[in-house]
N, C-alpha and C positions, 0 to 999 in steps of 0.2 A: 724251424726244422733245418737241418743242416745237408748241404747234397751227399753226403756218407749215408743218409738213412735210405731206407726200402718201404715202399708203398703198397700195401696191398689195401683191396678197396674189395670188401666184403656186403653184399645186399641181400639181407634177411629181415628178421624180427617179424613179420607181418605189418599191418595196418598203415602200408606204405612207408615205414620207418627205415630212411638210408643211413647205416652206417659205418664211416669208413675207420679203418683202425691201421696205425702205423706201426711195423714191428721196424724200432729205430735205431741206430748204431750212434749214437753223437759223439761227433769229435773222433770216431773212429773205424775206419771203412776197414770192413771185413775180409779179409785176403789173407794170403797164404803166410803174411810174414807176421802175421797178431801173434802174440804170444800164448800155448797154447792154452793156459787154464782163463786167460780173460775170453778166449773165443770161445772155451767150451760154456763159461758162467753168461755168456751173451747167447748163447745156444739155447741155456736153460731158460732164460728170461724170457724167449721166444716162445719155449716149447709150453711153458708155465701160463704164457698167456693164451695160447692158442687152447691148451687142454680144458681148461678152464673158462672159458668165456670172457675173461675179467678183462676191462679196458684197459688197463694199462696194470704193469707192472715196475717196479724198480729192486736194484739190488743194489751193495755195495759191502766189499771184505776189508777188513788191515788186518795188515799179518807183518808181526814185527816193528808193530806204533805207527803203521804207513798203511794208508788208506792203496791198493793194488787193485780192484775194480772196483767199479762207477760207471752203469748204465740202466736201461732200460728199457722196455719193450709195449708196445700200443701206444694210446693216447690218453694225456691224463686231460682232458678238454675233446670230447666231442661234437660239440658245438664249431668252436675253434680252431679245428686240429691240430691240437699242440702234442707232440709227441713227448711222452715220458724218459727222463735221463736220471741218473742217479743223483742230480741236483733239486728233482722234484720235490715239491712239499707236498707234504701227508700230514692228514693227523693223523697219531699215535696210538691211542688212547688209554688205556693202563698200563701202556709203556711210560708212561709220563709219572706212573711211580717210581721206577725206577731212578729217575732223576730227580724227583721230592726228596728222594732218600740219600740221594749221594749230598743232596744243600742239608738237609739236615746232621747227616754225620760231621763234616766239615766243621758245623759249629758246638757238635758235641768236641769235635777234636779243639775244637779251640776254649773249651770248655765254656763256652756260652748257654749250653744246653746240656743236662744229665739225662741219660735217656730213662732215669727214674724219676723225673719232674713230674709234679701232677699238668695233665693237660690245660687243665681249669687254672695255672699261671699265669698262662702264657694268652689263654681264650676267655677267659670270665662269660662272655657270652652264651658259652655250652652250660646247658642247665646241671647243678649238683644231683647228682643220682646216688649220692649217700657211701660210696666209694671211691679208691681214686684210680684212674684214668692214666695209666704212666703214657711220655714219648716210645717206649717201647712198645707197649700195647698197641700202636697206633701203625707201629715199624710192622711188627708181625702179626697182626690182624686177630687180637687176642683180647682186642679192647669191650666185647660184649655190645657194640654197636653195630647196628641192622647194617646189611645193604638194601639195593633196588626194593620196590616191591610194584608188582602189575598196576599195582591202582596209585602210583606217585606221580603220575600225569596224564592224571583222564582224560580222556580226548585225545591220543593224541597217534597217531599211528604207530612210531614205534619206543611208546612209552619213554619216549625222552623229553626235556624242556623246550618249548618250542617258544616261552613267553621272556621278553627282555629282562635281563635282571640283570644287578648292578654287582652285584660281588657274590664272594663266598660268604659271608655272614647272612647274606637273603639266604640263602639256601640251606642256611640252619633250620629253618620254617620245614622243609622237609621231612627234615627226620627225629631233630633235636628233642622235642618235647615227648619221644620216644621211650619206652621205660628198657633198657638192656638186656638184650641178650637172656645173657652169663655172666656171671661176676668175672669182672677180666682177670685175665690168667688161665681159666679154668679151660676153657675150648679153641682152638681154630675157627674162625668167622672170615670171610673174604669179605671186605666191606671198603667201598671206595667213598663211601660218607663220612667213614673214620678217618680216611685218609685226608681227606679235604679238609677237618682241622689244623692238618700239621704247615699248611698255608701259613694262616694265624700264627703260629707256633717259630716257623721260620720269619716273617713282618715283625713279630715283636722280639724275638731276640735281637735280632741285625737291625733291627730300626730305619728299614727301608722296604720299598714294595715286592713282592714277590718275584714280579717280573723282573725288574733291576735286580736282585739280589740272585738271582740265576745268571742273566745278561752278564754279570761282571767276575762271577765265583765258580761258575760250572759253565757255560755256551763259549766265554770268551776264551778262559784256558784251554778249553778242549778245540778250539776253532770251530766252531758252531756257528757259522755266519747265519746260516736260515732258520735254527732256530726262534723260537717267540712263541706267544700264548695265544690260544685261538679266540682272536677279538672280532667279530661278525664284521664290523665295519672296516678296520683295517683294511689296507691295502697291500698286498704280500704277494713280492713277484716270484714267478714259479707255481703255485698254489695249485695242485691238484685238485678236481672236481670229483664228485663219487656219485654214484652210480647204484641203482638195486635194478635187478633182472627179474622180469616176472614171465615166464612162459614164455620168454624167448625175445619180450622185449624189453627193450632201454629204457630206463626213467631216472630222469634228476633222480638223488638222492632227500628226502624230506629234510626243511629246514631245523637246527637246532640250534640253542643258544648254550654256552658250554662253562660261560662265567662262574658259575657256582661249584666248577669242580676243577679248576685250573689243576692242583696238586694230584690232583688221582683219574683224569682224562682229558684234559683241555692244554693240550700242547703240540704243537706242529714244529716241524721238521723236515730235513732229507735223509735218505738213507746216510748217504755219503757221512753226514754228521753224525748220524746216531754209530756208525762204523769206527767215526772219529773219539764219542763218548766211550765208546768200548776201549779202545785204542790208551785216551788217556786215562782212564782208570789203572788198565794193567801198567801202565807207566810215570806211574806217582802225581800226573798232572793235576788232580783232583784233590787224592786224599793222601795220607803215607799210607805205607806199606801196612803196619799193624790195624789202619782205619778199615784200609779194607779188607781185609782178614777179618774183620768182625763184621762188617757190611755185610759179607757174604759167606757166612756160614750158616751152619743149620741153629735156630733158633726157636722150635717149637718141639723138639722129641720127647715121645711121650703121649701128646695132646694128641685128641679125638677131633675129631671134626664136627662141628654141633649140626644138627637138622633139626628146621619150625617141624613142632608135632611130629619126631621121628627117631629112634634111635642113632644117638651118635657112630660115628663109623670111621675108621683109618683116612686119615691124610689125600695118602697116594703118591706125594713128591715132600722133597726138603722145603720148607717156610723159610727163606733170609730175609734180613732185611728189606723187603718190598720185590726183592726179586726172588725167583725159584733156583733150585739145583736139583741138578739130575744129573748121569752116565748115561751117555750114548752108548751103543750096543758092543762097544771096543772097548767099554771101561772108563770110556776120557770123562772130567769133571766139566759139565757145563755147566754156568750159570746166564740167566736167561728172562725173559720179559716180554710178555707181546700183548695188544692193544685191540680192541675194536669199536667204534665210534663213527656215529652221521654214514656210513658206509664204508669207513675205510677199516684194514685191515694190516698193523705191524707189527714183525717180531725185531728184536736183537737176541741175539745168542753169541756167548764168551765161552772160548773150550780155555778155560784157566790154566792151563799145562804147555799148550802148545802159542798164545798170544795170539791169538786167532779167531776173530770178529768178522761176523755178517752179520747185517740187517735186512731186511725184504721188505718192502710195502706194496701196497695195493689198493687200489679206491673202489673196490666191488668188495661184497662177503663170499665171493666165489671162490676167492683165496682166502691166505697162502697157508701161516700157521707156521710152527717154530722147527718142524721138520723141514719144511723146505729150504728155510734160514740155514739150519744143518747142512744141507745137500750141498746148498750153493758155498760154505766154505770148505765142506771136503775135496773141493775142485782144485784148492790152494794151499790145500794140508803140503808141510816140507817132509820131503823123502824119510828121514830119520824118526818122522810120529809114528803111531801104530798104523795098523791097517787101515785105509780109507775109508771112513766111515759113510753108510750108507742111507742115504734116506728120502721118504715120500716120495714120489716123486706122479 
């Protein structure tokens, strides 16, 4: 904790549970000569955590390929009191698609990968289901492969894996021997089990580990220092703790093991970084120009949205490549991505027109959500964008 920060020391919860929560400035004492949109985004980060109960928050903008705020508010360590800064790790958690997809495109660009490849290339391991399985399908969730279902880890509090497992190939046992969907193509399916193939898929084109092959193509270009894969044993400084609120009190977040889904939830981060990912995306550090032009455009129009036992039914938003698109209520193109996992909670959000990236995290499900993502970088919008767009708050 740095002597910049502010102490408030809060006693509730019942059942004798003290706890104290730090709304913290690091690295930056609040006074009259801050510049006025990082004091107002430090304002928000305050008000965000207070409104919400949630123990810590973090935010981080770039505007213009430059990361311009990095902070935080509570504590991401209750135990510990370690106060949350825009350096904090979070896991992500289908935020981590997002970046499946930029290593994947990468090596369509370098032609290592057709995004018309059958998947079963690349994985042999996935059972044949008598059709094929494109890299695309897998991009825009059209592959006819399930996600979750209540009963994929019985026992378990909040229906996640709680038991050690060694990779994404164990966790083919899950779903694999599954009969499809829909013949792919045919519908819209959100399925982050299909997504955990393109693991495989990425390991055997580049002919190195998952983890390295992000570490040196996507985290290191982008300056991604804290990113990495969420490895339970690991040691990872910074590392925010999460939290579930039950009627007013505190509890550890239950344990999960996240191995088997690295590619579609099992990745940590800071804001500050994933502000950075935004950053270098809109600045060719990742992919060229025309890669991501196709990355993130709309790639399902037309398709229905499948429902088990239900009438299919409309979308509701753009399907890209692993991330969504939408307009904010000015009209501006955002494209966008947010996570939730073990109790954390992150967006990133891209206004593609004006180069203008925030990320927000949080290690409660109290927060935040991609609106507030929104807020926090209308704080930073340049005079010449439309009107300041307005959100959640």
């Amino acid at each position: 904790m740095t002597g910049n920060g502010r102490i408030g020391v809060v006693i509730t919860l019942g059942a004798g549970v003290l706890l104290l929560l730090v709304a913290a400035r690091p690295g930056r004492p609040r006074d009259a000569a801050a510049p006025r949109p990082a004091a107002g985004a430090q304002a928000f980060l305050d008000q965000l955590r207070t409104s919400t109960g949630t123990p810590a928050v973090s935010g981080a903008v770039a505007l213009g390929g430059k990361v311009v705020f990095s902070g935080g508010a509570g504590m991401i360590d209750l135990e510990n009191h370690v106060a949350a800064t825009g350096n904090s790790v979070y896991n992500i958690g289908s935020l981590s698609k997002a970046v499946t997809a930029i290593a994947v495109m990468q090596l369509v660009e370098q032609r290592r990968i057709s995004l018309d490849d059958d998947v079963r290339s690349y994985v042999p391991e996935y059972p044949d289901k008598g059709v094929t399985i494109t890299i695309r399908n897998l991009l825009t969730h059209t592959s006819g492969i399930r996600h979750y279902r209540p009963t994929d880890f019985p026992g378990t509090p909040d229906n996640e894996n709680v038991q050690p497992i060694a990779s994404w190939k164990d966790g083919l046992r899950f779903f694999a021997a599954d009969p499809l969907l829909f013949p792919p193509g045919k519908f819209f399916w959100y399925s982050s089990y299909a997504v955990n193939l393109l693991q495989g898929v990425v390991e055997k084109a580049a002919g190195e580990t998952f983890e390295a092959y992000l570490g040196e193509h996507v985290w290191k270009p982008a300056g991604m220092a804290s990113a990495s894969l969420d490895i339970p044993e690991r040691i990872v400084p910074h590392r925010a703790r999460s939290y579930r609120i039950d009627h007013g009190t505190v509890h550890n977040y239950y344990y999960n093991d996240l191995r088997y889904k690295f590619a579609s939830g099992g990745m940590i981060a800071s804001v500050e970084d994933l502000a950075k990912l935004g950053a270098a995306m809109n600045h060719g550090l990742l992919v060229r120009p025309e890669t991501r032009a196709m990355l993130l455009s709309p790639q399902i129009a037309g398709l229905l949205q499948f429902r088990e036992g239900a009438t299919p039914e409309p979308v509701g938003f753009e399907q890209a490549m692993l991330w969504r698109l939408r307009r904010d209520g000015e009209g501006r193109r955002v494209a966008y991505e947010c996570g939730s996992v073990k109790g954390f909670n992150a967006c990133l959000v891209d206004f593609l027109d004006d180069d203008l990236v925030a990320a927000i995290a949080t290690n409660s499900f109290e927060c935040c959500g991609w609106p507030k993502a929104d807020a926090l970088a209308a704080l930073f919008r340049r005079p010449s964008s439309a009107t300041t767009a307005t959100g959640s708050h």
